[in-house]
DRENDODREN-775175 format. One record per residue: residue number from 1; residue in three letters; chain; x, y, z of N, C-alpha, C, O, CB in turn. Coordinates in steps of 0.1 Angstrom, whole numbers, plus 5000, padded with zeros to 4 digits. Atoms other than C-alpha are relative to their C-alpha. Glycine has a CB too. Layout:
<sites>
nr->NUM; rest->ala; kette->A; nu->X; nv->Y; nw->Z; cau->X; cav->Y; caw->Z; cu->X; cv->Y; cw->Z; ou->X; ov->Y; ow->Z; cbu->X; cbv->Y; cbw->Z
...
</sites>
This chain:
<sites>
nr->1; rest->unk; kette->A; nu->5000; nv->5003; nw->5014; cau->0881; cav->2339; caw->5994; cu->5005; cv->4986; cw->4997; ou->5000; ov->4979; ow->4989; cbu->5007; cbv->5011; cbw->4992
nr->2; rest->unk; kette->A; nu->4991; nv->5013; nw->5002; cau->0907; cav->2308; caw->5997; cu->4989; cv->4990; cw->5003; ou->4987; ov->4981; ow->4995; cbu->5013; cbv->4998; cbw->5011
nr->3; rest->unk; kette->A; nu->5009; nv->5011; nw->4992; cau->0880; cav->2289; caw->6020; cu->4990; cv->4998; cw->4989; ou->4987; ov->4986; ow->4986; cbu->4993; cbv->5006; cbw->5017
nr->4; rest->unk; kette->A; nu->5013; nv->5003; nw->5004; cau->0851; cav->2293; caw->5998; cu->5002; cv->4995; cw->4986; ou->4993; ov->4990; ow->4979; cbu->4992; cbv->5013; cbw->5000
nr->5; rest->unk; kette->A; nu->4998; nv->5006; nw->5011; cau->0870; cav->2283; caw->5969; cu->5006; cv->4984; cw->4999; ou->5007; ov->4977; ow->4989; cbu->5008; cbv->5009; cbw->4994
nr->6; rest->unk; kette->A; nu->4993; nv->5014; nw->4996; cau->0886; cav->2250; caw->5986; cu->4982; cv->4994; cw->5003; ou->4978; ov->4983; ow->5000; cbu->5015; cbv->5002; cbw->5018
nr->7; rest->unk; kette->A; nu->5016; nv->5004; nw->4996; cau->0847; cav->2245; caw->5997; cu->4991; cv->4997; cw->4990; ou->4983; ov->4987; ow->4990; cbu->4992; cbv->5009; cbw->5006
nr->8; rest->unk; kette->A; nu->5006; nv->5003; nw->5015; cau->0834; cav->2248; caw->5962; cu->5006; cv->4987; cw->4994; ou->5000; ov->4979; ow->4988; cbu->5003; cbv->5012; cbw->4989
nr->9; rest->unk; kette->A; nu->4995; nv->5014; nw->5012; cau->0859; cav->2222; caw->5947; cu->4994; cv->4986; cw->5012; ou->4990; ov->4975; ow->5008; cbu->5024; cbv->5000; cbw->4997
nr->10; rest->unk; kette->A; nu->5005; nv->5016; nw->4993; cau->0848; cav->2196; caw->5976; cu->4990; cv->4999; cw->4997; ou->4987; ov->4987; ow->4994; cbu->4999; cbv->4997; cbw->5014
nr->11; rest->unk; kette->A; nu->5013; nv->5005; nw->4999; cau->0813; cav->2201; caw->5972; cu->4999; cv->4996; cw->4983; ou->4992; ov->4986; ow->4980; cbu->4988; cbv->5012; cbw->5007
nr->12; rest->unk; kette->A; nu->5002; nv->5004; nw->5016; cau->0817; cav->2202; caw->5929; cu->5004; cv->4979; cw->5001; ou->4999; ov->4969; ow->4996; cbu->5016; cbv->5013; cbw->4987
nr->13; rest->unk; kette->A; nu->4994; nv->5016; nw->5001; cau->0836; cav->2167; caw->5938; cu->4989; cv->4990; cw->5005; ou->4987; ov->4980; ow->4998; cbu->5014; cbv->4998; cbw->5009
nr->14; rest->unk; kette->A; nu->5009; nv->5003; nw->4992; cau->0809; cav->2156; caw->5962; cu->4992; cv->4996; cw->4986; ou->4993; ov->4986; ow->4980; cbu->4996; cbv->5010; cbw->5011
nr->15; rest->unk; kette->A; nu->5012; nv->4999; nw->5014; cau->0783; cav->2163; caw->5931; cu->5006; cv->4992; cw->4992; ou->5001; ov->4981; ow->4993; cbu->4997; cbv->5016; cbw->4991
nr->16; rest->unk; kette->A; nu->4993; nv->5008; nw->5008; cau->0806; cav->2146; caw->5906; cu->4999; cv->4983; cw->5005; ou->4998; ov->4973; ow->4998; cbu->5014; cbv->5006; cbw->4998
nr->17; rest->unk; kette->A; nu->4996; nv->5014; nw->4993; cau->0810; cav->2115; caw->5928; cu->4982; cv->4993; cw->5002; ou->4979; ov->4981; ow->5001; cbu->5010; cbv->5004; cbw->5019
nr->18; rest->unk; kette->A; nu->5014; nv->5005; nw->4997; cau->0769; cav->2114; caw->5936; cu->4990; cv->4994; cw->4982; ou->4981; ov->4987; ow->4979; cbu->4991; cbv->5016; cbw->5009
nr->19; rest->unk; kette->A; nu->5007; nv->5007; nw->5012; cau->0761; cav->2111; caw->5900; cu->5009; cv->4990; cw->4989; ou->5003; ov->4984; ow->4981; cbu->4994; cbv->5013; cbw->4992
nr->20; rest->unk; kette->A; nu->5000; nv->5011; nw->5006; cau->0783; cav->2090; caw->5885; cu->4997; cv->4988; cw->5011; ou->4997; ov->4976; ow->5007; cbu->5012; cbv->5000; cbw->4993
nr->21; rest->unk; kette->A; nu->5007; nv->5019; nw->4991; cau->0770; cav->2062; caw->5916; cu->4981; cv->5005; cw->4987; ou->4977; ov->4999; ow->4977; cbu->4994; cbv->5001; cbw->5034
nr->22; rest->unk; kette->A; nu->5014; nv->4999; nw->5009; cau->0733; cav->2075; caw->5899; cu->5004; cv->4996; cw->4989; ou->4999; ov->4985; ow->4988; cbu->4993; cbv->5015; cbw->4998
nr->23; rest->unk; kette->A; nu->4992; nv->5009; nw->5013; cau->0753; cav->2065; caw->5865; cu->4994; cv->4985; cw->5001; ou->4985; ov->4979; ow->4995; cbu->5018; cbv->4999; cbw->5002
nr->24; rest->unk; kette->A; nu->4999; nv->5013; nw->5001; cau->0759; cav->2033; caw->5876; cu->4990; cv->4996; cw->5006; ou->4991; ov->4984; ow->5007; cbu->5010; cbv->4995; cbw->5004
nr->25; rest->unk; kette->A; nu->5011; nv->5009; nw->4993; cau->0726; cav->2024; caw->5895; cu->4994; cv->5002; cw->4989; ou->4994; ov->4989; ow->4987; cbu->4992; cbv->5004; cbw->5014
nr->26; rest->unk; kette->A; nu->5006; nv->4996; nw->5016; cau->0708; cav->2034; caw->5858; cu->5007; cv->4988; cw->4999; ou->5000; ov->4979; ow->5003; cbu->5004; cbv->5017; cbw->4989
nr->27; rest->unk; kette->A; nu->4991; nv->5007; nw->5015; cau->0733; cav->2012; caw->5839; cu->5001; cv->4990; cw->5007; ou->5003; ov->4980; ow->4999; cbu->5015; cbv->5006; cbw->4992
nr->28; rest->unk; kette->A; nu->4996; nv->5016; nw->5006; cau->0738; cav->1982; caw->5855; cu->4990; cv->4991; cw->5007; ou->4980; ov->4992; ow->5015; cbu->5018; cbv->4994; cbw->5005
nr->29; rest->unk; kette->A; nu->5015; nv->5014; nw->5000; cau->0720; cav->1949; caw->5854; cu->4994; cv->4996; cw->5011; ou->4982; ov->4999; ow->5015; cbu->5004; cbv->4986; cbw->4997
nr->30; rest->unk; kette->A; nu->5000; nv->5003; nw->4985; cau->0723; cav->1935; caw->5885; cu->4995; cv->5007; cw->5011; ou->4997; ov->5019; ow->5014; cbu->5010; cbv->4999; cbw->5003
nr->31; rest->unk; kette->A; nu->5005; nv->4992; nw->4985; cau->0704; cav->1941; caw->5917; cu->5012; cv->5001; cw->5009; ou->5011; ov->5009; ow->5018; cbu->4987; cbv->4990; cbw->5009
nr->32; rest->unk; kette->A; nu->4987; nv->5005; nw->4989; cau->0739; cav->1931; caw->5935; cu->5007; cv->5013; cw->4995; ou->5010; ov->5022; ow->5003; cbu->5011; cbv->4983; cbw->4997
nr->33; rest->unk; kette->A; nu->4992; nv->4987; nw->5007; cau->0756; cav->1958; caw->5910; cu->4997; cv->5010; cw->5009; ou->5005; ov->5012; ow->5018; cbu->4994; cbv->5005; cbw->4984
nr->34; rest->unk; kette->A; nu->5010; nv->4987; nw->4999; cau->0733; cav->1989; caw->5917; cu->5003; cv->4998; cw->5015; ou->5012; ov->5006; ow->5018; cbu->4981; cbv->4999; cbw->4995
nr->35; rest->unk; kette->A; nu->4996; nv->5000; nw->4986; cau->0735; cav->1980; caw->5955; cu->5012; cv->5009; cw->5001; ou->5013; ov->5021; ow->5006; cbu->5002; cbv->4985; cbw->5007
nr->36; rest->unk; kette->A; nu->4989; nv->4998; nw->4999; cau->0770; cav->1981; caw->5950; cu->5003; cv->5014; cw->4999; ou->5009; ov->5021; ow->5007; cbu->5006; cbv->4992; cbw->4992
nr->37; rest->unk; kette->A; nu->4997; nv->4987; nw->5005; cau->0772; cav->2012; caw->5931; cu->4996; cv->5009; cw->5010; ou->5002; ov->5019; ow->5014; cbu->4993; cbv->5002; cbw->4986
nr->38; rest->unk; kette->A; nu->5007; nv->4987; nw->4986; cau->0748; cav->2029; caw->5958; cu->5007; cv->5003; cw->5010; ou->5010; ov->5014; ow->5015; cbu->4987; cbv->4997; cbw->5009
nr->39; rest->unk; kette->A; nu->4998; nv->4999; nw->4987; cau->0762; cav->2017; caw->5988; cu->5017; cv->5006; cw->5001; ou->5020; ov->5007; ow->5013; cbu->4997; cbv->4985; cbw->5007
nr->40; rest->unk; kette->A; nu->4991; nv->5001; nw->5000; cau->0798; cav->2025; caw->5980; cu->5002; cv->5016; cw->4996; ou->5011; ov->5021; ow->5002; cbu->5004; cbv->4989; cbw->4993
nr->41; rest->unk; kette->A; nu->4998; nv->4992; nw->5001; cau->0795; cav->2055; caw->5967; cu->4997; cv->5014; cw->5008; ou->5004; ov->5024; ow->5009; cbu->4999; cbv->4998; cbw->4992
nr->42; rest->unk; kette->A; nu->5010; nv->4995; nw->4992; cau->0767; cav->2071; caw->5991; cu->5011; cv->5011; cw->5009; ou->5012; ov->5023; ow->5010; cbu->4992; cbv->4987; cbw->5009
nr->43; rest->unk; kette->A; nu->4993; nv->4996; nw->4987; cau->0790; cav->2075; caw->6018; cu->5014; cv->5009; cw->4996; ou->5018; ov->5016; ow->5004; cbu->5004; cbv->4986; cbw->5010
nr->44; rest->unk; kette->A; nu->4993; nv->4993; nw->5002; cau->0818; cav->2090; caw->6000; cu->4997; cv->5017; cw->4993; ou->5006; ov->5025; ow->4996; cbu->5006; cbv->4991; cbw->4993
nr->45; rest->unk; kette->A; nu->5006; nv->4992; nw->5002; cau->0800; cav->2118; caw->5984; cu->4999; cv->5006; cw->5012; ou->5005; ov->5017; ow->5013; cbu->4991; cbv->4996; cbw->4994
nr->46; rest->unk; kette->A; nu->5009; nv->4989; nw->4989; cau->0783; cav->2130; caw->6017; cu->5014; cv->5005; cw->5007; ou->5015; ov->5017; ow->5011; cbu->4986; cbv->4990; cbw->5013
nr->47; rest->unk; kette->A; nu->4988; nv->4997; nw->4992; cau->0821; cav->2128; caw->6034; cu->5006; cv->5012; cw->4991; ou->5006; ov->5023; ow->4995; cbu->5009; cbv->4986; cbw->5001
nr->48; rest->unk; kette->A; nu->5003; nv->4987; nw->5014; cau->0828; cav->2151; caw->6004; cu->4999; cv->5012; cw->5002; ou->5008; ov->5021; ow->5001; cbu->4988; cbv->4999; cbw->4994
nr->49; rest->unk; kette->A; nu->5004; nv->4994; nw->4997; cau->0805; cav->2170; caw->6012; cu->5000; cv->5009; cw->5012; ou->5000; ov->5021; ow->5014; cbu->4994; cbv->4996; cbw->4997
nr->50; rest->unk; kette->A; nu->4999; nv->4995; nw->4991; cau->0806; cav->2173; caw->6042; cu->5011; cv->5006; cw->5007; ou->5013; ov->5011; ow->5018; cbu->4995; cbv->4993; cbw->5005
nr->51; rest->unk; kette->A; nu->4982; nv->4995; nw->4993; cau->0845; cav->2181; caw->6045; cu->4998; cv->5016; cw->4993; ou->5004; ov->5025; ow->5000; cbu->5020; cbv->4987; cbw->4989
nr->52; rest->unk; kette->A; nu->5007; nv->4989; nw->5011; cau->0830; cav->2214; caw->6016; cu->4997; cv->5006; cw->5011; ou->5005; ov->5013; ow->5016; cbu->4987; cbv->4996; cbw->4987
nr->53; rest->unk; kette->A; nu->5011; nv->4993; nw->4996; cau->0803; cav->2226; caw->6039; cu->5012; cv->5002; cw->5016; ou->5016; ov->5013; ow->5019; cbu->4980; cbv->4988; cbw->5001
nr->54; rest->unk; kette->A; nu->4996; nv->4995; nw->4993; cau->0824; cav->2220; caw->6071; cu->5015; cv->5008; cw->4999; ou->5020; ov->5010; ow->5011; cbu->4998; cbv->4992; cbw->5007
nr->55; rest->unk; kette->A; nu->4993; nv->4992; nw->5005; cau->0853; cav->2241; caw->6056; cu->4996; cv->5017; cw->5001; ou->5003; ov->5026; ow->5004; cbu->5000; cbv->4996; cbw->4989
nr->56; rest->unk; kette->A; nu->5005; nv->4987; nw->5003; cau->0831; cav->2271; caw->6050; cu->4992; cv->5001; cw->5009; ou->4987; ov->5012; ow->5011; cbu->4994; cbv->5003; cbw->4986
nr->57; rest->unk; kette->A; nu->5008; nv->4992; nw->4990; cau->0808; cav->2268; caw->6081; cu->5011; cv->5000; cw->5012; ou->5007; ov->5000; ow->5024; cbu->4983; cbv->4992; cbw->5004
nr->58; rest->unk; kette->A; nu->4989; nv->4999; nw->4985; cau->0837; cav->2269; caw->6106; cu->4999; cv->4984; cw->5012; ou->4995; ov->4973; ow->5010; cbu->4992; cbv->5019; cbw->5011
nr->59; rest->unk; kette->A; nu->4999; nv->5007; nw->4984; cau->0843; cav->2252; caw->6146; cu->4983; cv->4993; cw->5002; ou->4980; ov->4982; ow->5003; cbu->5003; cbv->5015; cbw->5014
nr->60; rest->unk; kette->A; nu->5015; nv->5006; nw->4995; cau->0806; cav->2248; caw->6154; cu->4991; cv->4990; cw->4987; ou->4984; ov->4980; ow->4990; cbu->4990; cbv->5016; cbw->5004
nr->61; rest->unk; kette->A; nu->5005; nv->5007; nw->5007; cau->0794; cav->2234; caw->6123; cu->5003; cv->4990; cw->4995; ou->4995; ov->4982; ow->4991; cbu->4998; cbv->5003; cbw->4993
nr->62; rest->unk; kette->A; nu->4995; nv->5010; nw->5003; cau->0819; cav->2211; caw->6115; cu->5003; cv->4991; cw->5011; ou->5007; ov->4980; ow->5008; cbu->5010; cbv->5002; cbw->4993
nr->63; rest->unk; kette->A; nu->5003; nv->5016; nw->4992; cau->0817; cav->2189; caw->6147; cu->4983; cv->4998; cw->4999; ou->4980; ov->4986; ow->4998; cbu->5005; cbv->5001; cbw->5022
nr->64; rest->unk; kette->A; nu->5012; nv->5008; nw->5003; cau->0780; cav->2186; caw->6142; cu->5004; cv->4992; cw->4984; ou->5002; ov->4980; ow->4984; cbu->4985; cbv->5011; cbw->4999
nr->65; rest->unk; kette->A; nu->4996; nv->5007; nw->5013; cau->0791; cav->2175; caw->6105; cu->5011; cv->4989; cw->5004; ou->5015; ov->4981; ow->4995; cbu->5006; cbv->5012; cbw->4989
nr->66; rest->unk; kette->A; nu->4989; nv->5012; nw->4998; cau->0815; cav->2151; caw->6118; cu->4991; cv->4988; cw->5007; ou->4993; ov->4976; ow->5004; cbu->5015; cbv->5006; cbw->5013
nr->67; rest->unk; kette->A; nu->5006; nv->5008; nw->4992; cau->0790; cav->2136; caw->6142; cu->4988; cv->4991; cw->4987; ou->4986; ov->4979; ow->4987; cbu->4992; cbv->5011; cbw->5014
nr->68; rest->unk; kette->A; nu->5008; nv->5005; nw->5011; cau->0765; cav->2132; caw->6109; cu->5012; cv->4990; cw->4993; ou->5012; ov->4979; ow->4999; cbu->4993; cbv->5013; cbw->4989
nr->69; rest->unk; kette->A; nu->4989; nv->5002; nw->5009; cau->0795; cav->2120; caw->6086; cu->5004; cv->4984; cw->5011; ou->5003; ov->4973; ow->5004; cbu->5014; cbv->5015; cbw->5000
nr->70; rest->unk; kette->A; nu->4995; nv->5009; nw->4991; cau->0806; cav->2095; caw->6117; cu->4982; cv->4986; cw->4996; ou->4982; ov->4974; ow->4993; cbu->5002; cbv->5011; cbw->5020
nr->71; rest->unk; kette->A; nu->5012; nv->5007; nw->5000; cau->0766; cav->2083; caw->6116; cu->4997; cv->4991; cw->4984; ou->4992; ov->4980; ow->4984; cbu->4989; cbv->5012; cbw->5004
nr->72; rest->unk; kette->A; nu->4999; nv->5004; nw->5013; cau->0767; cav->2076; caw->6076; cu->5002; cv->4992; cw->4999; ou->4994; ov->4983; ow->4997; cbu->5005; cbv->5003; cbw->4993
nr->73; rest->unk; kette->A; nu->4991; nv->5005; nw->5000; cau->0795; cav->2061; caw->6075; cu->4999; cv->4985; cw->5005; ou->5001; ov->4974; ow->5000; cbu->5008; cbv->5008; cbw->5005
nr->74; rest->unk; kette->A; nu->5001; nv->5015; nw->4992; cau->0789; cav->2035; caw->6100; cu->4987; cv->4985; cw->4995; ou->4987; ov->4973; ow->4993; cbu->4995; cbv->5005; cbw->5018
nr->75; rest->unk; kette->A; nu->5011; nv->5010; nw->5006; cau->0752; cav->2027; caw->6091; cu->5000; cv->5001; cw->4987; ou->4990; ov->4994; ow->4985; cbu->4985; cbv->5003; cbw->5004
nr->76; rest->unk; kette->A; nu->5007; nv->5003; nw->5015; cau->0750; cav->2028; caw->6052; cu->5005; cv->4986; cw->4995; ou->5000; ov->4977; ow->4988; cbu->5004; cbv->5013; cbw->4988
nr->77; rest->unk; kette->A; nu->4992; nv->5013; nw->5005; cau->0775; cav->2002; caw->6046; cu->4992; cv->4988; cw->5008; ou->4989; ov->4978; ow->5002; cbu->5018; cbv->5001; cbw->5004
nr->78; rest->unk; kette->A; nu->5006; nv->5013; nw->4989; cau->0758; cav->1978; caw->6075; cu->4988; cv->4999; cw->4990; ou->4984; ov->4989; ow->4984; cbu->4995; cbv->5005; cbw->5019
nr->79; rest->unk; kette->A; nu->5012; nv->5005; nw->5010; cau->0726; cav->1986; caw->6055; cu->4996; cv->4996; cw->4991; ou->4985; ov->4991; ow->4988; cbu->4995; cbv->5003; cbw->4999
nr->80; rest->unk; kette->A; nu->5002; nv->5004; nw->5017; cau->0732; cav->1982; caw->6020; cu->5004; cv->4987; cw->5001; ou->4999; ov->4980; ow->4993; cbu->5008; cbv->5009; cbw->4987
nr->81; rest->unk; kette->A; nu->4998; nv->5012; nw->5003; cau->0749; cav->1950; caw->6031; cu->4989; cv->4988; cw->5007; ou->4990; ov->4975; ow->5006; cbu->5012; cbv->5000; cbw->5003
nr->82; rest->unk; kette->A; nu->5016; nv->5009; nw->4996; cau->0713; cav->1937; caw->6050; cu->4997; cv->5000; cw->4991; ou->4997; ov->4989; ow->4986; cbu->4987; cbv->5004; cbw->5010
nr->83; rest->unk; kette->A; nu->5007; nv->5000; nw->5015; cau->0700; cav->1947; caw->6016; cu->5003; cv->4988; cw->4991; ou->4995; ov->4981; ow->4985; cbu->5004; cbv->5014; cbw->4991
nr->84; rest->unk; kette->A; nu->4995; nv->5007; nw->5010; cau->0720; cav->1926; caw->5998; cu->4997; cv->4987; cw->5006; ou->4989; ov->4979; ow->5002; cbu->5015; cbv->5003; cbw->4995
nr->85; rest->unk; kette->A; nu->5005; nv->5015; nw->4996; cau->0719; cav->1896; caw->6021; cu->4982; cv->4995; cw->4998; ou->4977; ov->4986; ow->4991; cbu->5003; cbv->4999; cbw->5018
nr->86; rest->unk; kette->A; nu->5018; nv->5003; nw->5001; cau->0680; cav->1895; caw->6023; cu->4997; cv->4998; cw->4986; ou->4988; ov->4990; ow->4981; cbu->4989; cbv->5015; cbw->5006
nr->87; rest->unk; kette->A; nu->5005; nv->5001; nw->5019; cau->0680; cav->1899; caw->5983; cu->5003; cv->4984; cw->4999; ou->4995; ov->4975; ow->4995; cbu->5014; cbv->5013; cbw->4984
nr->88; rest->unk; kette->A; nu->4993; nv->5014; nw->5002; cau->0706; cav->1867; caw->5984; cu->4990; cv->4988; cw->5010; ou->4987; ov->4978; ow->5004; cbu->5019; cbv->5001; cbw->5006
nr->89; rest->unk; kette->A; nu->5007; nv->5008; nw->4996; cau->0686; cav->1847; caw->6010; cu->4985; cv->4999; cw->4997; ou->4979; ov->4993; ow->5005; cbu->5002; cbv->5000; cbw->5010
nr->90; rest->unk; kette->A; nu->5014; nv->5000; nw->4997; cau->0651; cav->1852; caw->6001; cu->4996; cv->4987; cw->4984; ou->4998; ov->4989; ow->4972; cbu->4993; cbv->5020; cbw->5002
nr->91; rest->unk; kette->A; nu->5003; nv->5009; nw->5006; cau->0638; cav->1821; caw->5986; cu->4984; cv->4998; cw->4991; ou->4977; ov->4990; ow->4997; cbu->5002; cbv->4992; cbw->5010
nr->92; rest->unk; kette->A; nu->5007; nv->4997; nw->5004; cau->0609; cav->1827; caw->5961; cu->4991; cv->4986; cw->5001; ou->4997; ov->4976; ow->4998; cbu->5005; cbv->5007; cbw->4989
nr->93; rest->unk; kette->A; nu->5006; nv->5018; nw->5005; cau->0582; cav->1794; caw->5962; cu->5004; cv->4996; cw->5014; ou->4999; ov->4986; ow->5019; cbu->5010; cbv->4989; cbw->4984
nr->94; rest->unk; kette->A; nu->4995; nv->5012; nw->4984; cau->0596; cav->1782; caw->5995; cu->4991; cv->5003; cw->5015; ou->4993; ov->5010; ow->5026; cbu->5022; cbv->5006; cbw->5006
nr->95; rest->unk; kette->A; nu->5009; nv->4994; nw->4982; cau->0566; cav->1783; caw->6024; cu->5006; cv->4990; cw->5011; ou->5000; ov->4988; ow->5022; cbu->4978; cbv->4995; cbw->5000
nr->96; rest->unk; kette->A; nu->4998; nv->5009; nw->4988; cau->0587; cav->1759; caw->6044; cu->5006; cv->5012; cw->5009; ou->5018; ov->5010; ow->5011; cbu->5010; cbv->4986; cbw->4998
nr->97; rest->unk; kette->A; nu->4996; nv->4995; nw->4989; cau->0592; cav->1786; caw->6068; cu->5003; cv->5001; cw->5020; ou->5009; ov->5011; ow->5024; cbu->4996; cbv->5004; cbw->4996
</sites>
């Protein structure tokens, strides 16, 4: 009963945390913003989540959830920040390639 109720509040938090980044990718101006808002929040949510889910599925589920969580973590941030560079270098008009 304890577990499933400590599991519910991570995953409600998880949910709370995924939509206000959806909030802020809606609302703000900037392509740099919205990145921001995505890439920052992405990974905190799923960790979230994934502390929720591996709570209530026990030993076996929560080292595969650690191994995902580990994988997130590492690549989203690397990727949202290729995203952003490529947005900042890419030169519109320029064929001197």
């Amino acid at each position: 009963m304890v577990r499933e109720v400590i599991s519910g509040v991570f995953l409600l938090a998880a949910g709370a945390l995924a939509i206000i980044a959806a909030i802020g990718v809606a609302r703000l101006r900037t392509t740099a913003a919205r990145l921001h808002a995505a890439g920052k929040a992405s990974p905190g949510a799923f960790l979230l989540a994934a502390v929720g889910a591996a709570i209530d599925l026990g030993g076996g589920g929560a080292a595969a959830l650690i191994l995902a969580a580990l994988a997130i973590v590492i690549t989203l941030p690397i990727g949202v920040h290729l995203l952003f560079r490529s947005m900042t270098n890419e030169r519109v008009g320029d064929d001197t390639a």
